[in-house]
Residue frames relative to the residue before (quaternion, step in Angstrom):
aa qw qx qy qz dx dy dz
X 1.0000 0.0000 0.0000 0.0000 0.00 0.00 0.00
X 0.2255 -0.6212 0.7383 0.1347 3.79 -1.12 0.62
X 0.2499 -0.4458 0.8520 -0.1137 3.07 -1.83 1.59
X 0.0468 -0.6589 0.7460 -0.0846 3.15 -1.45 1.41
X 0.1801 0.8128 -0.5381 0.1317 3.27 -0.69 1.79
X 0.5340 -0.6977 0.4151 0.2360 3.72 -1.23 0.56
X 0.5860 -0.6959 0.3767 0.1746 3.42 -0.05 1.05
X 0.0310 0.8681 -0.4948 -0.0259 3.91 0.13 0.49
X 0.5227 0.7512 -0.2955 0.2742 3.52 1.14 -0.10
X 0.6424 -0.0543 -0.0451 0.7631 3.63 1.98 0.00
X 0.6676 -0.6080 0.3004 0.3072 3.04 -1.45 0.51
X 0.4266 0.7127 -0.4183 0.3675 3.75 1.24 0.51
X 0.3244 -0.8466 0.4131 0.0864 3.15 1.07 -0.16
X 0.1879 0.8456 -0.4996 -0.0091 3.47 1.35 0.24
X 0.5172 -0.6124 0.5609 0.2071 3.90 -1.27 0.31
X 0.2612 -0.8334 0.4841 -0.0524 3.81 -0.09 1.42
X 0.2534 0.6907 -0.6678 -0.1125 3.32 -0.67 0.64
X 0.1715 -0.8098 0.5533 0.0932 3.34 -0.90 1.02
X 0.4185 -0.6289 0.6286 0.1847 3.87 -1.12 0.99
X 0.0960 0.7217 -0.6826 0.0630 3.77 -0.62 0.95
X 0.0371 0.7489 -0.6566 0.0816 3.41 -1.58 0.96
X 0.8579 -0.1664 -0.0575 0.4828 3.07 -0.43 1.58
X 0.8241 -0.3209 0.1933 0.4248 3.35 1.04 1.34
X 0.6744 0.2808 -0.2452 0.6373 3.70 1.56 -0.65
X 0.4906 -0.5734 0.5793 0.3080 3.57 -1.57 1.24
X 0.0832 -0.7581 0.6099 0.2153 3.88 -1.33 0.72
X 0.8665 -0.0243 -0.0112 0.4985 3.14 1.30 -0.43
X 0.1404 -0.8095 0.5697 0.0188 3.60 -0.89 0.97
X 0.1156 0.6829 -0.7211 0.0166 3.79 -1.19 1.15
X 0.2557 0.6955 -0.5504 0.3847 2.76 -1.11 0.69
X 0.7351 0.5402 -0.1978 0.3588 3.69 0.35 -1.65
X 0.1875 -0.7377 0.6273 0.1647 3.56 -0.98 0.76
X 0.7980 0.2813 -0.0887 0.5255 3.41 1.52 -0.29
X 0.8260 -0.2587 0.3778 0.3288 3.70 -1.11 0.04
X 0.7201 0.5655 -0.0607 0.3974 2.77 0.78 -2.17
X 0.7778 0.3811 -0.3299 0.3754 3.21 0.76 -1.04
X 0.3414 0.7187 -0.4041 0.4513 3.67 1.65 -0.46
X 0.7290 0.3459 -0.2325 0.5431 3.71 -0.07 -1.21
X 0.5173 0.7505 -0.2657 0.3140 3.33 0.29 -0.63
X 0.8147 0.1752 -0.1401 0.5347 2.85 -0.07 -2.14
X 0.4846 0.5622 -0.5312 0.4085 4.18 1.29 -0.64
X 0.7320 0.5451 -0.3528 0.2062 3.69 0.17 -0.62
X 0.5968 0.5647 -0.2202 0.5257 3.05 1.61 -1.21
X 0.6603 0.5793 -0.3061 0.3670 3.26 0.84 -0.89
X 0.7195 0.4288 0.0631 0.5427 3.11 0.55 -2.03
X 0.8754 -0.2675 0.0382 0.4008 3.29 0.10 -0.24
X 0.1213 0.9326 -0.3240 -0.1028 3.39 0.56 1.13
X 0.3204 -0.8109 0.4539 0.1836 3.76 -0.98 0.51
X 0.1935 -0.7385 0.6264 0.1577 4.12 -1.28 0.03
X 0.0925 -0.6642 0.6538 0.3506 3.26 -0.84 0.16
X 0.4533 -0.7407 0.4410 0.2266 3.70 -0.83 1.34
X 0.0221 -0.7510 0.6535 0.0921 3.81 -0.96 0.24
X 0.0862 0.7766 -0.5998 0.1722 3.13 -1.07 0.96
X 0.4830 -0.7564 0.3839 0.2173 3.56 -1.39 -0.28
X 0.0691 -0.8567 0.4860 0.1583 3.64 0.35 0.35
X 0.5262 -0.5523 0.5435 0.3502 4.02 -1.37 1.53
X 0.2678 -0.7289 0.6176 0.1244 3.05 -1.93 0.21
X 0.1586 -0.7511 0.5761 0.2809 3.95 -0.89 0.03
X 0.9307 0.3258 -0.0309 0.1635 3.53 -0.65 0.42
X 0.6060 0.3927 -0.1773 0.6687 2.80 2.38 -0.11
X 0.8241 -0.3167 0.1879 0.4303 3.14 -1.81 0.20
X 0.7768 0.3474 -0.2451 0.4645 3.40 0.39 -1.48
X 0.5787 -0.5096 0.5967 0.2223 3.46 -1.57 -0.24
X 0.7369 -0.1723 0.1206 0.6424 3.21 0.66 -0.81
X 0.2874 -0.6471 0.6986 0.1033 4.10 -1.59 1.16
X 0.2229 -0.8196 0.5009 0.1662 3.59 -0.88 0.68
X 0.2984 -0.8710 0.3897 0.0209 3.26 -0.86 1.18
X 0.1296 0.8258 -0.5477 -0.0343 3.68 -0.77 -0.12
X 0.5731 -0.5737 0.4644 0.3559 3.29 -1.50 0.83
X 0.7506 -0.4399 0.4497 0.2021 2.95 -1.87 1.02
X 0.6767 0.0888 -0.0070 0.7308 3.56 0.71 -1.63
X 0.6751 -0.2250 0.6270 0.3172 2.83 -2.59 -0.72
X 0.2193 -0.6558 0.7164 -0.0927 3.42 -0.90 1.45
X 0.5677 -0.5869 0.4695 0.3359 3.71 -1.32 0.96
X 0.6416 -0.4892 0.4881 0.3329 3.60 -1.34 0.98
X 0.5617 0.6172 -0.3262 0.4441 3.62 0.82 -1.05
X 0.8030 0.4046 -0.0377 0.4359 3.52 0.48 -1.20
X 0.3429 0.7666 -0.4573 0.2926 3.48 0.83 0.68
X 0.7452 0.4264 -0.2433 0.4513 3.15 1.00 -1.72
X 0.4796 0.6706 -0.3570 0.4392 3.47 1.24 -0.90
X 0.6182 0.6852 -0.1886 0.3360 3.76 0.84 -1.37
X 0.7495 0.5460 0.1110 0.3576 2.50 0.68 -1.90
X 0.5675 0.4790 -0.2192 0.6328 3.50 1.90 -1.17
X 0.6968 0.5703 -0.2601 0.3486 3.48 1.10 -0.45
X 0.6551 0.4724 -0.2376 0.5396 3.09 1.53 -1.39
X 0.5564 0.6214 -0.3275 0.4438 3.69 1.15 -0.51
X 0.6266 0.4359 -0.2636 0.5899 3.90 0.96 -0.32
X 0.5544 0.6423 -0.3449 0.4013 3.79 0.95 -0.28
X 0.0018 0.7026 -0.7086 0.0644 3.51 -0.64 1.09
X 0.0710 -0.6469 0.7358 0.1872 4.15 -1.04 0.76
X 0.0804 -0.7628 0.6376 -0.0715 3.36 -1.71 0.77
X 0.7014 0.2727 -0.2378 0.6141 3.20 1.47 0.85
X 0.6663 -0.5585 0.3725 0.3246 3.67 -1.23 1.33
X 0.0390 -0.7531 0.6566 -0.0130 3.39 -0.57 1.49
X 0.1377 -0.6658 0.7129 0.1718 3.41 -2.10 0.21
X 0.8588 -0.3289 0.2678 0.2872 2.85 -1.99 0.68
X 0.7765 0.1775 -0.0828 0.5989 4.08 -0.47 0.83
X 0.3588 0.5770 -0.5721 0.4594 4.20 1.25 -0.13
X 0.4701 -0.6170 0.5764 0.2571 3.61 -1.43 1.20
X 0.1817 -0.7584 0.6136 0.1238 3.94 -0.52 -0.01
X 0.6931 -0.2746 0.0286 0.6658 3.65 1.54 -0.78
X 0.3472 -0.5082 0.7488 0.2460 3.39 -2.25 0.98
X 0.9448 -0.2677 -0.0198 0.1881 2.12 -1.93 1.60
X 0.4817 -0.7277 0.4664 -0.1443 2.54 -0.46 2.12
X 0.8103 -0.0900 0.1209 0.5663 3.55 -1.08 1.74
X 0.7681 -0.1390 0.5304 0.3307 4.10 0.14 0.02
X 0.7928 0.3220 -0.3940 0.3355 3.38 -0.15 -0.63
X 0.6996 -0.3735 0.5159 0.3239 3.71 -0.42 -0.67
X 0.5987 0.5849 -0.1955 0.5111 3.29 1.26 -0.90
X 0.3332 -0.6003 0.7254 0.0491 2.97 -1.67 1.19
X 0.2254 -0.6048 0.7132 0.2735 3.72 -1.29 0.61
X 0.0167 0.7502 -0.6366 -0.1780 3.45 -0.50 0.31
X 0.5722 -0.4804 0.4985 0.4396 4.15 -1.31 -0.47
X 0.1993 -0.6435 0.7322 0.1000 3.72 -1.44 0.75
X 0.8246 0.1289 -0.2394 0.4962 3.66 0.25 0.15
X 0.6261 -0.5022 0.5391 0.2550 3.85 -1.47 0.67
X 0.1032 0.7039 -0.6983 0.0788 3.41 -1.18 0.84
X 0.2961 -0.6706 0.6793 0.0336 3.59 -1.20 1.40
X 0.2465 -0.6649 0.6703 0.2186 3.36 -1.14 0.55
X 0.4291 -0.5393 0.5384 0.4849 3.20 -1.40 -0.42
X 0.7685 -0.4725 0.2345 0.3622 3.44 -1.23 -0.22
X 0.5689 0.7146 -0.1825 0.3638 2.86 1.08 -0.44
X 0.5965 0.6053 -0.0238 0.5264 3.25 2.18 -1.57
X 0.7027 0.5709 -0.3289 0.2685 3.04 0.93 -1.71
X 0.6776 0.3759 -0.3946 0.4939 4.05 0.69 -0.26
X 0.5923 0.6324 -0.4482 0.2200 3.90 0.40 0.32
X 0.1523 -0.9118 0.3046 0.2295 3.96 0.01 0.30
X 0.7439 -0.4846 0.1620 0.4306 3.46 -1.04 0.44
């Protein structure tokens, strides 16, 4: 079978055709680089995301602080992720790169915070 994919690994964008048999890449043209080699084997064979999302809050300014995993977490493991990040409530004044959860769904991943959240005083001694 031939998987036709688009290279994301620099901004050249190179066109991939990749030869797949029984799940394992045999062959890939296409590639102006290295990059796209690893690549297309990864996507193929085992591919991965790093997940971004948004997690509700109790007690502070914002409503919700948006998060994402540290690494790429298997493609497999999103929904799994996702049932997790959905049960999350923060209740205490986070910053940028604060961990929010270790290892995430299984994966290795940390969910960590992408945006700053002050509490009010009142908040600031309550925990996640």
């Amino acid at each position: 079978m031939i998987r036709k994919l688009t290279c994301i690994e620099c901004p050249a964008g190179c066109a991939l055709l990749v030869e797949v048999e029984s799940g394992k890449v045999v062959g890939i043209t296409g590639n102006n680089c290295p990059k796209g080699e690893k690549y297309a084997i990864t996507e193929v064979e085992s591919p991965v995301r790093v997940l971004t999302s948004t997690v509700l809050t109790e007690g502070l300014p914002l409503k919700t602080i948006p998060v994402r995993t540290d690494a790429p977490i298997p493609k497999a493991s999103l929904f799994k992720a996702m049932e997790e990040i959905r049960k999350i409530r923060i209740k205490k004044p986070l910053h940028v790169g604060n961990v929010i959860t270790k290892n995430l769904a299984g994966s290795g991943a940390n969910l960590i915070a992408t945006r700053e959240c002050l509490a009010d005083q009142g908040s600031a001694t309550q925990t996640i």
